[in-house]
C-alpha positions as a LaTeX table, in Angstrom:
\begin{tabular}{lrrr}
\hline
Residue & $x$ (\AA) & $y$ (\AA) & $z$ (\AA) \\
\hline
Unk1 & 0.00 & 0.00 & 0.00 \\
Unk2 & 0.90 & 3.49 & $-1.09$ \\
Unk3 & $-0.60$ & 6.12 & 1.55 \\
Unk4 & $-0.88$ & 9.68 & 0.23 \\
Unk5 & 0.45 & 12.63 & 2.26 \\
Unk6 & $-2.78$ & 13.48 & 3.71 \\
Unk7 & $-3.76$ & 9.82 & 4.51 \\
Unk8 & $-0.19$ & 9.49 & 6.71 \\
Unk9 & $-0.72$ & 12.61 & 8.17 \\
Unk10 & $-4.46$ & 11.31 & 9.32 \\
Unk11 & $-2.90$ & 8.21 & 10.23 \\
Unk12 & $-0.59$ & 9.58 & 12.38 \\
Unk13 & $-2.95$ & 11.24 & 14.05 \\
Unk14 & $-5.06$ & 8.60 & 14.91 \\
Unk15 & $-1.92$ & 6.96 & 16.17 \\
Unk16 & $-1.08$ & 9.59 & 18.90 \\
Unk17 & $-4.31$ & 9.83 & 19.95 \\
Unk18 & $-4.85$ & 6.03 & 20.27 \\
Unk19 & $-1.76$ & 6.19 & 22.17 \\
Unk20 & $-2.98$ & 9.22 & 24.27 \\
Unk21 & $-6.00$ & 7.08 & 25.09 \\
Unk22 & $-5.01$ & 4.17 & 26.12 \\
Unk23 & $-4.09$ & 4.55 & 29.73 \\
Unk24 & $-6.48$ & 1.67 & 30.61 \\
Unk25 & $-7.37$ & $-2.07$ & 29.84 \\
Unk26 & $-9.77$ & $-2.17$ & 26.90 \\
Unk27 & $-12.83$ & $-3.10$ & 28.33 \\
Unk28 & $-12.36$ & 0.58 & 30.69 \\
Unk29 & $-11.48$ & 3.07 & 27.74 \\
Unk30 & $-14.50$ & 1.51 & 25.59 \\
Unk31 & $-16.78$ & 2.07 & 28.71 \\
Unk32 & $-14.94$ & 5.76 & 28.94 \\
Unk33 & $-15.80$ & 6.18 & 25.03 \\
Unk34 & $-19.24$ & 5.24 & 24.90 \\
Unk35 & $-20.29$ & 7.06 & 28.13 \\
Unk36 & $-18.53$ & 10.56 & 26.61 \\
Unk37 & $-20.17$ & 9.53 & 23.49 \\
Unk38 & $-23.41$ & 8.96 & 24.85 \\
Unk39 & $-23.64$ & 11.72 & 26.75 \\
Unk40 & $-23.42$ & 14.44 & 23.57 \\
Unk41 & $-26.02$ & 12.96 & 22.34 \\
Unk42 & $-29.97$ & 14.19 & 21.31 \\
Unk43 & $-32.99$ & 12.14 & 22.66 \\
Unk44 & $-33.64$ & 11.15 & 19.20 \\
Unk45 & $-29.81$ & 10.55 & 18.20 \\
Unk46 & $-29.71$ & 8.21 & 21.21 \\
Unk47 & $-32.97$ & 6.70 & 20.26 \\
Unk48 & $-31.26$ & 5.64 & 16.66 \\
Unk49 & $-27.86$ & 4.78 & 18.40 \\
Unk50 & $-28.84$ & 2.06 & 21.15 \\
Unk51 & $-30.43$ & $-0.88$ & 21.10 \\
Unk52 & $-30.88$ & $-3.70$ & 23.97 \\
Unk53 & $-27.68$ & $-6.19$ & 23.72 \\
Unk54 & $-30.31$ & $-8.80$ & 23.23 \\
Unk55 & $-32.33$ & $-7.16$ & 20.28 \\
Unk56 & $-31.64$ & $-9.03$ & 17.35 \\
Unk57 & $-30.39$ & $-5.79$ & 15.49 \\
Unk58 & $-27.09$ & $-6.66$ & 16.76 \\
Unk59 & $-26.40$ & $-9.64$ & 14.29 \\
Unk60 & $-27.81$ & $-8.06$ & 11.73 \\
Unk61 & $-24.73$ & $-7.46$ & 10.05 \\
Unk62 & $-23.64$ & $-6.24$ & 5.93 \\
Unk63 & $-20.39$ & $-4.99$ & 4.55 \\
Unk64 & $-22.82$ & $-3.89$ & 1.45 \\
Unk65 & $-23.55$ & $-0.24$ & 1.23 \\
Unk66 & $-27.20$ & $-1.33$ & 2.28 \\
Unk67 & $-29.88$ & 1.08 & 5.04 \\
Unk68 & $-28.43$ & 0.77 & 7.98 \\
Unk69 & $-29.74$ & 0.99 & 11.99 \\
Unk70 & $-27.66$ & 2.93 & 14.35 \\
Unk71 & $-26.04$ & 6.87 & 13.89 \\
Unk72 & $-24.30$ & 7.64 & 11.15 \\
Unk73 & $-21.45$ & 9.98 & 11.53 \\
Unk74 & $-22.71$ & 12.24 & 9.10 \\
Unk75 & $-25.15$ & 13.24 & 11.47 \\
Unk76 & $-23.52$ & 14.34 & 13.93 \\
Unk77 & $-21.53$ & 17.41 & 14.69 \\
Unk78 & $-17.88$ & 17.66 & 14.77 \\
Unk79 & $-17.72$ & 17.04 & 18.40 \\
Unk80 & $-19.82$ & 14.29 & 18.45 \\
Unk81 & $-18.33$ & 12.61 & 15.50 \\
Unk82 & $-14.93$ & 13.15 & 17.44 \\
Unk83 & $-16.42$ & 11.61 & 20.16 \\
Unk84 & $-17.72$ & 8.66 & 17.70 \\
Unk85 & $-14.11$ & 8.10 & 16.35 \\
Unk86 & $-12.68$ & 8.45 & 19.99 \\
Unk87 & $-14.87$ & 5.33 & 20.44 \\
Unk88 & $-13.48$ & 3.32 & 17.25 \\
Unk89 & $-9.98$ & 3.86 & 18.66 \\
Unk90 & $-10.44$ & 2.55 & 21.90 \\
Unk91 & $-11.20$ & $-0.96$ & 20.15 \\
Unk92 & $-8.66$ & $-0.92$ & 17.02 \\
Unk93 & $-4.88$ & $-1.31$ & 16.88 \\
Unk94 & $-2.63$ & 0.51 & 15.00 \\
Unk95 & $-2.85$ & $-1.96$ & 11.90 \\
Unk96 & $-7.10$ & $-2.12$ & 12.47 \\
Unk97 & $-7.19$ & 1.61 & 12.33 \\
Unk98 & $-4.86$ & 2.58 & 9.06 \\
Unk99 & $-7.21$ & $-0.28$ & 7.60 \\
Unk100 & $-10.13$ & 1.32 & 8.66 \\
Unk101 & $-9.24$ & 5.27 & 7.93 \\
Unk102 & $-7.88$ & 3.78 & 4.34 \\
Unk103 & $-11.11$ & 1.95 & 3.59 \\
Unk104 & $-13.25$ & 4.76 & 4.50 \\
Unk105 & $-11.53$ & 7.22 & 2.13 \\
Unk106 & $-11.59$ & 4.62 & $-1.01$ \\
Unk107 & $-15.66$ & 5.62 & $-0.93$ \\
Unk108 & $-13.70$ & 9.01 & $-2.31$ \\
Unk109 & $-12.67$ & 7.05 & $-5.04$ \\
Unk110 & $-15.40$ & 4.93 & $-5.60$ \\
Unk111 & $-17.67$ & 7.86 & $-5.89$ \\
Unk112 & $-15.31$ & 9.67 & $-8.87$ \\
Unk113 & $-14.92$ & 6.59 & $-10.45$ \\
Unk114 & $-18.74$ & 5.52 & $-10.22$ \\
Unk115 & $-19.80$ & 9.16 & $-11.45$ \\
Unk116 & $-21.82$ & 8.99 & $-7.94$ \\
Unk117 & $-23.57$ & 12.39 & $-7.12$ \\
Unk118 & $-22.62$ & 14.90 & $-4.12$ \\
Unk119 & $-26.03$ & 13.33 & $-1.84$ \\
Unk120 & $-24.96$ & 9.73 & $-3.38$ \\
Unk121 & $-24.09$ & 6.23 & $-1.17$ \\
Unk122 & $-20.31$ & 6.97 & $-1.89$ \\
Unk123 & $-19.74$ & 8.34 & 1.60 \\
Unk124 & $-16.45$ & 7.85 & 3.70 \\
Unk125 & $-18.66$ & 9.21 & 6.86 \\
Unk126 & $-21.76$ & 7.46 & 5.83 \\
Unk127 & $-20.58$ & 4.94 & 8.61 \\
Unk128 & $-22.70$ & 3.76 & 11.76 \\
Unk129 & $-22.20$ & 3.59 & 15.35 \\
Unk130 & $-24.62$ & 1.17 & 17.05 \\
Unk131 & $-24.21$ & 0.81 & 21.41 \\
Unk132 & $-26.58$ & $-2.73$ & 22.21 \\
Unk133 & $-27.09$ & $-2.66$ & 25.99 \\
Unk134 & $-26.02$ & 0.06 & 28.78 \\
Unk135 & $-21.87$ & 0.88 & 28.98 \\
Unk136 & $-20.82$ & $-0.81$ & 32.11 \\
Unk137 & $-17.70$ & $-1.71$ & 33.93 \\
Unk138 & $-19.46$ & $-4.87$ & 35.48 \\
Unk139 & $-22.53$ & $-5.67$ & 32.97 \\
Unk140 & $-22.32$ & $-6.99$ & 29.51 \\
Unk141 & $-22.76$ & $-4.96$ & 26.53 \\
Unk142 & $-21.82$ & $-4.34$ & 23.10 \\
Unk143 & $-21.23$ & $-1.83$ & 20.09 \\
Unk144 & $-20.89$ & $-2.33$ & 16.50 \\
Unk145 & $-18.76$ & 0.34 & 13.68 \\
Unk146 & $-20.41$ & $-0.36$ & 10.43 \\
Unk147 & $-20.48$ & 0.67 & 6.72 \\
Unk148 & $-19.46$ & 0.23 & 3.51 \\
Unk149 & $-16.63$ & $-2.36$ & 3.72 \\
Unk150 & $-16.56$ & $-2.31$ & 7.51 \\
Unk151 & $-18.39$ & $-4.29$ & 10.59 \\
Unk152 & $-16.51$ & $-4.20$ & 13.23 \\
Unk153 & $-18.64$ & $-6.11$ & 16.61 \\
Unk154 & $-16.87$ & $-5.70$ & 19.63 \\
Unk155 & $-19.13$ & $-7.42$ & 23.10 \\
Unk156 & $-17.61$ & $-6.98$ & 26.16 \\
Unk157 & $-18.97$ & $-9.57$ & 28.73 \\
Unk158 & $-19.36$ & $-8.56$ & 32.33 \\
Unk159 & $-17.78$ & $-5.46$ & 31.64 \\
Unk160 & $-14.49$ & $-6.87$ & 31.34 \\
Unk161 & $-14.00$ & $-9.20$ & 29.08 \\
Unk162 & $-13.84$ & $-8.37$ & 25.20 \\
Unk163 & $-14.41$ & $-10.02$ & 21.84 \\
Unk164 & $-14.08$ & $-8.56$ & 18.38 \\
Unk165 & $-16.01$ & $-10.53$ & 15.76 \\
Unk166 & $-17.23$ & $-10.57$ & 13.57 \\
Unk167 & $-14.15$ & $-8.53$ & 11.50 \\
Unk168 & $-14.79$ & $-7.75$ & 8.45 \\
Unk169 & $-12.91$ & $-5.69$ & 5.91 \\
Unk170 & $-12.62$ & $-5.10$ & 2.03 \\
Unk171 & $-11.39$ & $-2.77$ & $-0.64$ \\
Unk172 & $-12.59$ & $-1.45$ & $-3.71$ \\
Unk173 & $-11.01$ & $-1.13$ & $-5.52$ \\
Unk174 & $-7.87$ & $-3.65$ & $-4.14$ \\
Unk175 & $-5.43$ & $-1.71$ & $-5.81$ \\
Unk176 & $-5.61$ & 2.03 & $-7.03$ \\
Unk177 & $-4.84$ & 2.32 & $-10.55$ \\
Unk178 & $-4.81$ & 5.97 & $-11.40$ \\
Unk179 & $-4.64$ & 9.59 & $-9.78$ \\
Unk180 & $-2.58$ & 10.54 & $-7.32$ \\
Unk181 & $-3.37$ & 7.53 & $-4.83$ \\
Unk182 & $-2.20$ & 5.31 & $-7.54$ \\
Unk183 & $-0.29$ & 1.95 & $-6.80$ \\
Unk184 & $-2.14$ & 2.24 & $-3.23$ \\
Unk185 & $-3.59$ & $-1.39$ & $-1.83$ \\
Unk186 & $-5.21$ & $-0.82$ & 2.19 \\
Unk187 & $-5.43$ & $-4.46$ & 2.62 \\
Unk188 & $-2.47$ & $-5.49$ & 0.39 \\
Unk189 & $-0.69$ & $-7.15$ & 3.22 \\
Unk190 & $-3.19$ & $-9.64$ & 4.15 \\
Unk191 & $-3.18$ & $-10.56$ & $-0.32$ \\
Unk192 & 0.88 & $-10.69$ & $-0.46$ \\
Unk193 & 0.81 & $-12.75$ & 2.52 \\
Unk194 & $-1.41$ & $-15.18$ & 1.31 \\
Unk195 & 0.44 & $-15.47$ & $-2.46$ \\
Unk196 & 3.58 & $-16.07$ & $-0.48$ \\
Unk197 & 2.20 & $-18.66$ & 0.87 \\
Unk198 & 1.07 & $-20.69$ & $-1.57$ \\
Unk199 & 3.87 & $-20.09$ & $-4.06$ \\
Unk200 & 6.14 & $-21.48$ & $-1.19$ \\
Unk201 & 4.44 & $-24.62$ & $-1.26$ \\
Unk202 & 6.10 & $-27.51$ & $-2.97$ \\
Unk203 & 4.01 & $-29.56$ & $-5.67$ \\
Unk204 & 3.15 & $-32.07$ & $-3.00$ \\
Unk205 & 1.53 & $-29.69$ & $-0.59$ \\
Unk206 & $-0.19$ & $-27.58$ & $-3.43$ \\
Unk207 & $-2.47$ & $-30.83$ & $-4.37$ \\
Unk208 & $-3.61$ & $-31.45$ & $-0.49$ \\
Unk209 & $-3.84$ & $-27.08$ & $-0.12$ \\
Unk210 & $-5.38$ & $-26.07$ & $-3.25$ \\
Unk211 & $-9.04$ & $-27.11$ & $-3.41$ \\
Unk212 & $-10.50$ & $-25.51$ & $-6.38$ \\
Unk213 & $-8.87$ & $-23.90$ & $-9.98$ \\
Unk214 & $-11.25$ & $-21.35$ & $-10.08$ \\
Unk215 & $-12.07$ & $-18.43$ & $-7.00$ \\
Unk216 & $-15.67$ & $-18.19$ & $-5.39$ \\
Unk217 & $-17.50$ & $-14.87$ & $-6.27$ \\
Unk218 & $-17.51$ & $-14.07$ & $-2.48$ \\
Unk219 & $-16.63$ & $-15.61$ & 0.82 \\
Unk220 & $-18.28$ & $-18.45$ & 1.41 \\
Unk221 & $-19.75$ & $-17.30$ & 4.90 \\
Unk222 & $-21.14$ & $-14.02$ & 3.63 \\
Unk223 & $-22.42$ & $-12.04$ & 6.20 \\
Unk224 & $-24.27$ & $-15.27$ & 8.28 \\
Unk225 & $-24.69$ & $-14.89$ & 12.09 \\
Unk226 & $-23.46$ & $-17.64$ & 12.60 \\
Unk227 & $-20.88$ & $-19.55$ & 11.32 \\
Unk228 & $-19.76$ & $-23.56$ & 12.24 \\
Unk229 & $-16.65$ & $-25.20$ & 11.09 \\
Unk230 & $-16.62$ & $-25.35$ & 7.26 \\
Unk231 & $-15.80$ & $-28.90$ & 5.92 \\
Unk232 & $-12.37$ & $-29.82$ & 5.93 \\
Unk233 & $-9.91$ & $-28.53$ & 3.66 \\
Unk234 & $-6.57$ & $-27.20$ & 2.30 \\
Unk235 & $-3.36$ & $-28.36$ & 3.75 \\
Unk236 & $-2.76$ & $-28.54$ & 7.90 \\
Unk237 & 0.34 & $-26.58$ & 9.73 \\
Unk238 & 1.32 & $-30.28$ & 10.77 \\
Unk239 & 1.89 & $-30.70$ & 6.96 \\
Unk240 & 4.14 & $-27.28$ & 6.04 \\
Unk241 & 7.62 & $-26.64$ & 7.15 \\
Unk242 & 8.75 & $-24.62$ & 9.53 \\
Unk243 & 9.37 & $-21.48$ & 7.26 \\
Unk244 & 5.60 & $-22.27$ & 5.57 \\
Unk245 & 4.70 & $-22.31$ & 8.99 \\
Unk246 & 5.97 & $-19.10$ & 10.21 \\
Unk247 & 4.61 & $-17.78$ & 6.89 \\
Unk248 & 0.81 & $-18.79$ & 8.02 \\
Unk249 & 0.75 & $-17.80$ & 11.50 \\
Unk250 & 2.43 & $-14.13$ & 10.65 \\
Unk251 & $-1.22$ & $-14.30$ & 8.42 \\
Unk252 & $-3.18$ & $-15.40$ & 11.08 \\
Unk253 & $-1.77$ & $-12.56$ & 13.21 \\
Unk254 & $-2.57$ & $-10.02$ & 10.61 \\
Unk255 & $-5.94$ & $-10.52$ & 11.08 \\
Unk256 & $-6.26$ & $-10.68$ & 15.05 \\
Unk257 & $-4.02$ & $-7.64$ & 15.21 \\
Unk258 & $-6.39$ & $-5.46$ & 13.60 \\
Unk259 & $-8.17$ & $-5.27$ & 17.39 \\
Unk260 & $-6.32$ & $-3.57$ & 19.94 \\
Unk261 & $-2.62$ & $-5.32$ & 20.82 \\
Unk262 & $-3.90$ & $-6.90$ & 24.62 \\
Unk263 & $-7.49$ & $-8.10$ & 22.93 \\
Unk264 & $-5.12$ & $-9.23$ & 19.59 \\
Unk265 & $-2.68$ & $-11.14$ & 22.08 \\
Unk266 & $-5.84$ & $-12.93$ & 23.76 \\
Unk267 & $-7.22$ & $-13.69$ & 20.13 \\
Unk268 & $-3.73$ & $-15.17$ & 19.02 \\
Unk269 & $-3.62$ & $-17.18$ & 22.83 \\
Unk270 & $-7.01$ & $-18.77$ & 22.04 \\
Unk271 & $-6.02$ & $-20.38$ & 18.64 \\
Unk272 & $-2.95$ & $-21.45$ & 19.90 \\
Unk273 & $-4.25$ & $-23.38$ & 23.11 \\
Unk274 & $-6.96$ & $-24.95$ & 20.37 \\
Unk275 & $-3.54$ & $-26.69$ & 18.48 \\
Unk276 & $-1.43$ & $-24.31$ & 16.11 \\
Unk277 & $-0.86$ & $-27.92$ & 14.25 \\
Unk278 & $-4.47$ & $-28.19$ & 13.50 \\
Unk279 & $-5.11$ & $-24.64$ & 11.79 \\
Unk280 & $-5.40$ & $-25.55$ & 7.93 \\
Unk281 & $-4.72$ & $-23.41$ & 4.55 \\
Unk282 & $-6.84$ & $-23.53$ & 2.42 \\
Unk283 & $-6.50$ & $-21.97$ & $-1.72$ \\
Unk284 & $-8.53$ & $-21.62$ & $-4.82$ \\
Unk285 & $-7.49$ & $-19.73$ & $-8.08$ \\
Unk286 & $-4.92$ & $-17.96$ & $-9.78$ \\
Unk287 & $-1.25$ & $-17.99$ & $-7.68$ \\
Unk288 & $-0.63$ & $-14.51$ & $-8.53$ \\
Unk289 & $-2.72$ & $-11.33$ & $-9.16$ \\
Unk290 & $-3.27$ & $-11.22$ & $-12.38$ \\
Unk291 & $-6.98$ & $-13.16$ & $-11.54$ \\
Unk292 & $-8.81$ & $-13.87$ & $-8.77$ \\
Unk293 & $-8.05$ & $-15.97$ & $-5.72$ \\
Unk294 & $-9.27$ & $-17.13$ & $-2.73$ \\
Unk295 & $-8.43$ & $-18.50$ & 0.61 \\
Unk296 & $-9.28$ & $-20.05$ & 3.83 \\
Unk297 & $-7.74$ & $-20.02$ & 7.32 \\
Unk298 & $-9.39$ & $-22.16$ & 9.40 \\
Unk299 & $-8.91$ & $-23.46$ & 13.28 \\
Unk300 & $-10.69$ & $-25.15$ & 15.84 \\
Unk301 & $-11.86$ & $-22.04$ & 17.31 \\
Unk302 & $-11.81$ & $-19.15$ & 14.12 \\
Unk303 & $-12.12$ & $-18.85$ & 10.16 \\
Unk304 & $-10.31$ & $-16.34$ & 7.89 \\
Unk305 & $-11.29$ & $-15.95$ & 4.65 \\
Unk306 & $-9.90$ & $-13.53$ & 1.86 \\
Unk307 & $-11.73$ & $-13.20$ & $-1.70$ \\
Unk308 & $-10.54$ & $-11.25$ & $-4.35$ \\
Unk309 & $-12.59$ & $-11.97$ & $-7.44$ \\
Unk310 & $-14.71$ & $-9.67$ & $-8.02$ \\
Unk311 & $-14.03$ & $-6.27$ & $-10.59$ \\
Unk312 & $-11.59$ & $-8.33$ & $-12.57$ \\
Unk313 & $-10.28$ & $-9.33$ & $-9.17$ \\
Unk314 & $-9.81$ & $-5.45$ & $-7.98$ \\
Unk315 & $-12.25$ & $-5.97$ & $-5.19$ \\
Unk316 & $-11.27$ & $-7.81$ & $-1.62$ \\
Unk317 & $-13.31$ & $-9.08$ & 0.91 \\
Unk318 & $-11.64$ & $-10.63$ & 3.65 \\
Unk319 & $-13.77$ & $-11.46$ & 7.29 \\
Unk320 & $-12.78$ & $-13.12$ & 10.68 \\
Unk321 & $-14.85$ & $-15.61$ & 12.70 \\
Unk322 & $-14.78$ & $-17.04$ & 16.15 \\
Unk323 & $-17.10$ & $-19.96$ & 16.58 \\
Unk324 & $-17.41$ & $-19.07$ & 20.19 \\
Unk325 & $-16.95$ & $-15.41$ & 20.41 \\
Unk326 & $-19.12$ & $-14.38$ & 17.50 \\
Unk327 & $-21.04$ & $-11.44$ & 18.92 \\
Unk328 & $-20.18$ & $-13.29$ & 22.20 \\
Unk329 & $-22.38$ & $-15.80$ & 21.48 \\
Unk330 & $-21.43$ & $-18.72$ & 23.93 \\
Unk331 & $-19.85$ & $-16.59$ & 26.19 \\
Unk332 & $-23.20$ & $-14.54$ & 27.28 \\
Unk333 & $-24.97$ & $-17.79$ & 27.34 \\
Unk334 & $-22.41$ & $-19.56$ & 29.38 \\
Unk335 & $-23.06$ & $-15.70$ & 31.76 \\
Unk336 & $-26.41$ & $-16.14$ & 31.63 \\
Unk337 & $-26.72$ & $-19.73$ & 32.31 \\
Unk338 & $-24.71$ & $-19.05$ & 35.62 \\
Unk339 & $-26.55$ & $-16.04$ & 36.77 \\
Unk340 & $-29.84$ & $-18.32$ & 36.37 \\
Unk341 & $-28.12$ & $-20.56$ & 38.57 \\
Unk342 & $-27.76$ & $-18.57$ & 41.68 \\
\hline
\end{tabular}
């Protein structure tokens, strides 16, 4: 990825200020965001931006530029939409948030190059926030960044405890190919990772890891709520050498790092208690860029999947799932299970 001048300068920016925030554990500068957040807004803003954590708004997920519940940013004022960013960074790392900023300024290029007009869907602060219970440093609840490209679900159970999935993330286009942003690619590392891998796979381990010749037209799990273990594929860690394997796991790290470093360490913990021998890679399509390609990442406890088919394979779509801590699924039931106990 090539970042402009004014997207570094952004970028920085968020950086310090992450930095400046993040005197606490996660779960306490979330609960310190959404409460400042809160707090600036109208009766009928909050009305729009919070829902109960057990309304069923909150899997009711897209990464389509579809209607959307929640507050959109470009309905607030500058303070509050400060405020709404603050929020963002107290979940995101610093890889999650040059992602994010980068993905939200491609809808300035996807507007010019779709011709879209000034009141059009091509909006880089057309983007939702959505709080799903009350902010608490001892009850669970829940908030969700969403829009064109982006869902980002973050539950935080008992107050305390955080999980960030469903991640999802795409570009379009992949790769800018004119104007002055030109040679730029936001989620370029997570492709040139994934080619690496592959092409370092002997003939052998290409015939156990690549499953089909031609890319799906999307990832297989779309936006589902929720997701179980796909059927078995692709090649195991067990099965690659130790330089494939390094090259797999600095992929699988890619994607839990774009949370916050202590919630990305607790992501990266979880997978590797499940068996780091188990995870399997999974490919489909071309082995370079020139057309589209696919592939899977899958655990005992996640799923990864990257898809870059679509515009002449100039459009990416990559998502992260936790079978367990899916909108904190199994986790709040497991809570609530215990509290109906006592």
């Amino acid at each position: 990825m090539r970042p402009t001048p004014r997207v570094l300068l952004a970028t920085l920016g968020l950086f310090i200020l992450a930095t400046l925030a993040r005197a606490h554990a996660p779960a306490v500068d979330m609960f310190d965001a959404a409460q400042k957040f809160l707090t600036t807004l109208t009766t009928d803003q909050a009305k729009q931006a919070t829902y109960p954590l057990t309304d069923a708004e909150r899997e009711n997920w897209f990464f389509t530029p579809v209607p959307r519940q929640g507050l959109s940013l470009k309905h607030l004022t500058e303070a509050q939409r400060d405020l709404g960013l603050a929020l963002l960074r107290s979940g995101l790392g610093q890889r999650g948030l040059l992602r994010a900023e980068g993905i939200r300024s491609l809808e300035i290029i996807l507007k010019e190059l779709e011709k879209d007009t000034p009141a059009g869907r091509r909006d880089p602060i057309n983007y939702f926030i959505t709080i799903f219970g009350t902010p608490s440093e001892k009850q669970s609840w829940g908030w969700r960044f969403e829009g064109h490209h982006l869902s980002f679900n973050f539950t935080l159970v008992d107050g305390a405890h955080v999980f960030f999935a469903p991640v999802f993330m795409g570009t379009n286009p992949a790769e800018v190919r004119s104007g002055p942003r030109k040679g730029e690619r936001v989620l370029g590392e997570e492709e040139d990772l994934g080619l690496a891998l592959v092409n370092s796979l002997d003939a052998a381990q290409r015939m156990v890891a690549i499953f089909a010749d031609v890319a799906p037209k999307e990832i297989v799990t779309t936006n589902k709520k929720r997701v179980e273990f796909l059927a078995p594929a692709g090649i195991a860690a067990a099965q690659l050498t130790a330089g494939q394997r390094e090259k797999l796991f600095a992929l699988v790290k890619v994607y839990a790092s774009r949370g916050r470093a202590e919630i990305a360490d607790e992501t990266f913990a979880a997978i590797s208690k499940a068996g780091l021998d188990k995870v399997t890679f999974a490919w489909a399509g071309a082995l370079d860029r020139s057309a589209a390609t696919y592939y899977r990442i899958q655990g005992p406890t996640f799923l990864i999947e990257f898809d870059n088919s679509q515009n002449n394979a100039n459009h990416v779509h990559s998502v992260f799932r936790d079978f367990k801590g899916d909108f904190g699924h199994d986790l709040l039931a497991e809570h609530y299970a215990k509290e109906h106990k006592k």
